[in-house]
C-alpha positions as CSV (number, residue, x, y, z in Angstrom):
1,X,125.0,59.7,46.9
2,X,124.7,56.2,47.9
3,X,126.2,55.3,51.7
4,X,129.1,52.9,51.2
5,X,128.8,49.2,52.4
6,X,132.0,49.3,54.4
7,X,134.7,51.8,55.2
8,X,137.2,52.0,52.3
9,X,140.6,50.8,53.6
10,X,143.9,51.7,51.4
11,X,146.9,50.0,52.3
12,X,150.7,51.2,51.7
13,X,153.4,49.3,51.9
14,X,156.6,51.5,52.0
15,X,160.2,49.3,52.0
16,X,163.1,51.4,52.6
17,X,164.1,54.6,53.8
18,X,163.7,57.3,51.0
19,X,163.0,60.7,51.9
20,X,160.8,61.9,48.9
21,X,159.1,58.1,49.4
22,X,158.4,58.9,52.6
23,X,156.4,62.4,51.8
24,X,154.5,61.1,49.8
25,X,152.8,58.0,52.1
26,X,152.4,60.8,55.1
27,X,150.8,62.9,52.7
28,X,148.6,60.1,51.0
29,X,147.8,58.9,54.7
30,X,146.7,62.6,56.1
31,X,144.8,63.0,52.9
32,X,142.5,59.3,53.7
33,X,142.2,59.7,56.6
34,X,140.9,63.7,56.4
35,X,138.4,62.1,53.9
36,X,136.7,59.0,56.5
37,X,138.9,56.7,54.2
38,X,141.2,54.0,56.8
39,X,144.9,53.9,55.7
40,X,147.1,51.4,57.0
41,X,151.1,52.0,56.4
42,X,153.3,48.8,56.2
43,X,157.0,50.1,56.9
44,X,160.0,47.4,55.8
45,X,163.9,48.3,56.3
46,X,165.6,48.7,53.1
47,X,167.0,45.2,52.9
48,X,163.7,43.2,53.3
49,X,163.9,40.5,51.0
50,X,161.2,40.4,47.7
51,X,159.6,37.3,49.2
52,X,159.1,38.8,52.9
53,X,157.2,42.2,50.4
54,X,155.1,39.5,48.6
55,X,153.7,37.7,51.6
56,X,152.6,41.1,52.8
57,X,151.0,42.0,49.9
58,X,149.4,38.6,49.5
59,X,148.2,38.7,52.9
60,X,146.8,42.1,52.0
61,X,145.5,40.6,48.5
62,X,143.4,38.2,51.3
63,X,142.1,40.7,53.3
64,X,138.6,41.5,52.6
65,X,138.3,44.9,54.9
66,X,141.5,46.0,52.3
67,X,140.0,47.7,49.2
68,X,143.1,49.5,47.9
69,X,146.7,47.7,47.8
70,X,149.8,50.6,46.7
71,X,153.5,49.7,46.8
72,X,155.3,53.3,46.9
73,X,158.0,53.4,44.2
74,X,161.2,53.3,44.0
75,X,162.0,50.0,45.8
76,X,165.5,49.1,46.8
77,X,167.6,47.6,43.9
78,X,167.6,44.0,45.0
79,X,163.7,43.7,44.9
80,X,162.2,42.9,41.1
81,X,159.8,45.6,40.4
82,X,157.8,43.4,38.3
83,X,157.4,40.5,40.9
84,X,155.8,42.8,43.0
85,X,153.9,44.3,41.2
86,X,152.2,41.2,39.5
87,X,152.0,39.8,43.3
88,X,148.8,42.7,43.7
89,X,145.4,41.4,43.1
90,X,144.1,43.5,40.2
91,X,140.7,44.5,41.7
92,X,143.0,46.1,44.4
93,X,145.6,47.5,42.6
94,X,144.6,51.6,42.6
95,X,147.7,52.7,41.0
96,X,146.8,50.5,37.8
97,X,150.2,48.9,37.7
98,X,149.2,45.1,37.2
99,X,149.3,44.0,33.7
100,X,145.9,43.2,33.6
101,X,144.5,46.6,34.1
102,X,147.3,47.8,32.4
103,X,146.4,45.4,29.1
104,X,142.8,46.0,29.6
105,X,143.5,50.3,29.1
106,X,145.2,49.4,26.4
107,X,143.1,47.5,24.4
108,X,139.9,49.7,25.2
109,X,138.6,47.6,27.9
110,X,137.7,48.4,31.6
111,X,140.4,48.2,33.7
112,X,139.4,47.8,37.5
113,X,141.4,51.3,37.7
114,X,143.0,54.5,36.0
115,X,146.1,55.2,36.2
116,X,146.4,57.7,39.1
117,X,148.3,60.8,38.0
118,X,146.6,60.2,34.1
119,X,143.0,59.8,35.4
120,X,144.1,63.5,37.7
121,X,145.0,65.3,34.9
122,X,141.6,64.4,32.9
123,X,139.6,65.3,35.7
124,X,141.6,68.8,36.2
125,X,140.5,69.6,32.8
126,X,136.8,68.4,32.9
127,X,137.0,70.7,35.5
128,X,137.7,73.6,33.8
129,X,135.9,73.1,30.7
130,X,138.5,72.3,28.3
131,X,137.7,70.1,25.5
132,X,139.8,67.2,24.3
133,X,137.9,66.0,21.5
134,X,139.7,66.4,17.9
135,X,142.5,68.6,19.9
136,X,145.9,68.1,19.3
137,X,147.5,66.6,22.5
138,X,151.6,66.7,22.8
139,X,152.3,63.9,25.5
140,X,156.0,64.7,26.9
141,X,157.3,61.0,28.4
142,X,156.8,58.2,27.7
143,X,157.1,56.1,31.1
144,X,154.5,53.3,32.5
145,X,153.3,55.6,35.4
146,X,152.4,59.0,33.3
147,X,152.9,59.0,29.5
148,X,151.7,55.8,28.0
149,X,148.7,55.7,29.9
150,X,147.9,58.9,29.4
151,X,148.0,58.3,25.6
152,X,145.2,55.1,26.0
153,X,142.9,57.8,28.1
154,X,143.1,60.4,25.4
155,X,142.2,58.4,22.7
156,X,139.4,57.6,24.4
157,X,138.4,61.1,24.6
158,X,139.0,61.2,20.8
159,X,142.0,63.4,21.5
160,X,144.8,63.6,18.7
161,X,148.1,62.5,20.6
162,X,151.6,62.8,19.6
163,X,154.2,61.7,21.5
164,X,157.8,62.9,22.6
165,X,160.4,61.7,24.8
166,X,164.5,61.8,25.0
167,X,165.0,60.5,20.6
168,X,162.3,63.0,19.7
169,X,163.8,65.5,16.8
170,X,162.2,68.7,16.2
171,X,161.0,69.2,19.8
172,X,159.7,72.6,19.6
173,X,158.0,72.8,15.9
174,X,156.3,69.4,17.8
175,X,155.3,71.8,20.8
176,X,153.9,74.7,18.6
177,X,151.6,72.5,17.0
178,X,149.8,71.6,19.9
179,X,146.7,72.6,21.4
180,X,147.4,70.9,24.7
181,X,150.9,69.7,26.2
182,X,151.3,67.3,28.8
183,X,155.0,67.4,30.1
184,X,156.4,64.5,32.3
185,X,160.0,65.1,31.6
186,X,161.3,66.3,35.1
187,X,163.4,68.8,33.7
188,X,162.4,72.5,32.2
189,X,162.2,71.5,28.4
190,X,158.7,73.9,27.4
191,X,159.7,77.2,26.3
192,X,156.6,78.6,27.3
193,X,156.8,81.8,24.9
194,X,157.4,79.2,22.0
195,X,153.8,77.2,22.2
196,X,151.1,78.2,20.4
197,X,148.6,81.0,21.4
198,X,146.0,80.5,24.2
199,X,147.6,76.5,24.3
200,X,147.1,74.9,27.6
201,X,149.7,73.6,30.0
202,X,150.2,70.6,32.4
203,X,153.1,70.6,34.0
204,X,153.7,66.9,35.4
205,X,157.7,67.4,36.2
206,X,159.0,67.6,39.6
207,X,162.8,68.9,39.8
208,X,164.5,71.1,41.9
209,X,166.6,74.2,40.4
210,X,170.1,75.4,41.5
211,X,168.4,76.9,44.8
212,X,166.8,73.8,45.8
213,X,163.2,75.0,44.8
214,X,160.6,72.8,43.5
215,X,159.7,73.4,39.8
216,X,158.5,72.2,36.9
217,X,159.0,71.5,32.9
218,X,157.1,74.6,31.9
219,X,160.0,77.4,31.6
220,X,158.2,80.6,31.9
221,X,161.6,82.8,31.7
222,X,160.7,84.3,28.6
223,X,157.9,86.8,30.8
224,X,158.4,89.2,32.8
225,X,155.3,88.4,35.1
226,X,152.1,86.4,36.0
227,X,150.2,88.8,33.7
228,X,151.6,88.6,31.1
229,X,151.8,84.2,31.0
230,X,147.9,84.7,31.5
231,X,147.8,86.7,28.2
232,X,149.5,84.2,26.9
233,X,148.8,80.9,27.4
234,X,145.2,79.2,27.5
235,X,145.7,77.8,31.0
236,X,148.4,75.9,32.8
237,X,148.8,73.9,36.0
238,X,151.5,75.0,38.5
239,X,154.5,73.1,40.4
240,X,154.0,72.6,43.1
241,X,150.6,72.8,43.7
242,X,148.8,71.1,40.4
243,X,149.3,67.5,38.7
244,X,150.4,66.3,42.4
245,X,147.3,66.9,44.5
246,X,145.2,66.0,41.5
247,X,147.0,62.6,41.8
248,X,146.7,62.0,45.5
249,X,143.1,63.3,45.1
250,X,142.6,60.2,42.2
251,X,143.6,57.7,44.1
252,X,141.6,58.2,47.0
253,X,138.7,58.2,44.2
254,X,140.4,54.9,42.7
255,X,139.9,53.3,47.0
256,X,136.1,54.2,46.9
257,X,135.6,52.9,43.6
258,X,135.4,49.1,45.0
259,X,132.5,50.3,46.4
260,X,130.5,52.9,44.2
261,X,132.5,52.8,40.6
262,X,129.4,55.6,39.7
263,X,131.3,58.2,42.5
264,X,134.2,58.1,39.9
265,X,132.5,57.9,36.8
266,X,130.1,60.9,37.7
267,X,133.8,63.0,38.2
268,X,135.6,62.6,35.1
269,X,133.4,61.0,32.9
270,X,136.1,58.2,31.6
């Protein structure tokens, strides 16, 4: 593997004081800095106004030694989303949230970035050998961080995609049909018993249930153990414990791919 030019440097700018927010930056910084990758937290109180966040991020945007740029979501309500999000420089922008990367997935062009938690899931299941191509893929959600990227990056892989969200009618004949579901609902809406033998699973949802434990979409009720899902299904990814490292672990890729775009490619093959 080729020695990179420079360190790779991801900066985080976090505004506001949310807990879950807050998790996930320590856990993104541990996880850079356990790989030689420099990670450099911005921290703003909760009423920081938009322009103060854009000057940051510009001055980030002009910072050569910078090679990934991430504003952790949700920001406080008086802050426009969008501003700051078109404020990123594209070729820094790792979470693939600028329109430009975000038009260029669409249209079948190279984005300077996949879309974190998307590009995660794809390389969780190069991983295990399971094949896309001419396979019917159920896409639960349809948001701008999970489910309409992940549509663009299974066409690509010549995947046949449906796609269900909160309208959808006929949910579960949808689900039995497919030969791979991708929930990002946050709440348990897969009756696991109900999909289709040997199916595959990703569970993208993160909820907690009436004792405060962190689940999942997949409801596994329906069986009365471990061994007898297994039987079951073809494979599926567990909460916690799954999707979410995947997506920290894509992100770090997306920081060294300013520098060696061939570490990425060579990993999940997009």
């Amino acid at each position: 593997m080729p020695k990179l030019k420079k360190q790779p440097h991801l900066a985080v700018i976090l505004v506001g004081d949310d807990a879950a927010s807050r998790i996930y930056v320590n856990n993104k910084k541990k996880t850079a800095q356990s790989l030689g990758i420099k990670s450099t937290v911005i921290e703003l109180p909760s009423n920081t106004e938009e322009d103060v966040v854009i000057e940051h991020i510009q001055r980030l945007n002009n910072d050569d030694s910078v090679t990934g740029i991430l504003v952790q979501m949700p920001l406080p309500p008086h802050i426009n989303k969008d501003k700051i999000v078109c404020a990123i420089d594209p070729k820094k922008d790792v979470d693939c949230f600028t329109p430009e990367n975000v038009g260029k997935l669409a249209i079948g062009m190279e984005p300077y970035f996949y879309p974190v938690t998307p590009q995660g899931i794809l390389i969780l299941l190069d991983y295990y050998k399971i094949p896309l191509e001419g396979k019917h893929v159920v896409v639960i959600g349809r948001s701008n961080i999970v489910g309409k990227p992940m549509v663009q990056m299974l066409l690509r892989r010549n995947a046949t995609v449906t796609v269900c969200h909160s309208y959808t009618k006929n949910l579960d004949d949808i689900i039995k049909a497919a030969d791979v579901i991708i929930s990002a609902a946050g709440k348990k809406i897969v009756r696991c018993k109900m999909v289709k033998y040997k199916s595959v699973l990703v569970d993208v949802g993160i909820s907690r249930d009436t004792n405060g434990k962190l689940t999942g979409d997949l409801n596994f009720s329906d069986f009365k153990d471990i061994n007898e899902i297994l039987d079951f299904v073809g494979a599926f990814s567990p909460v916690p414990g799954g999707v979410g490292p995947m997506t920290i672990a894509s992100l770090m890729l997306n920081t060294l791919r300013i520098e060696h775009t061939g570490i990425l490619r060579s990993i999940s093959k997009l």
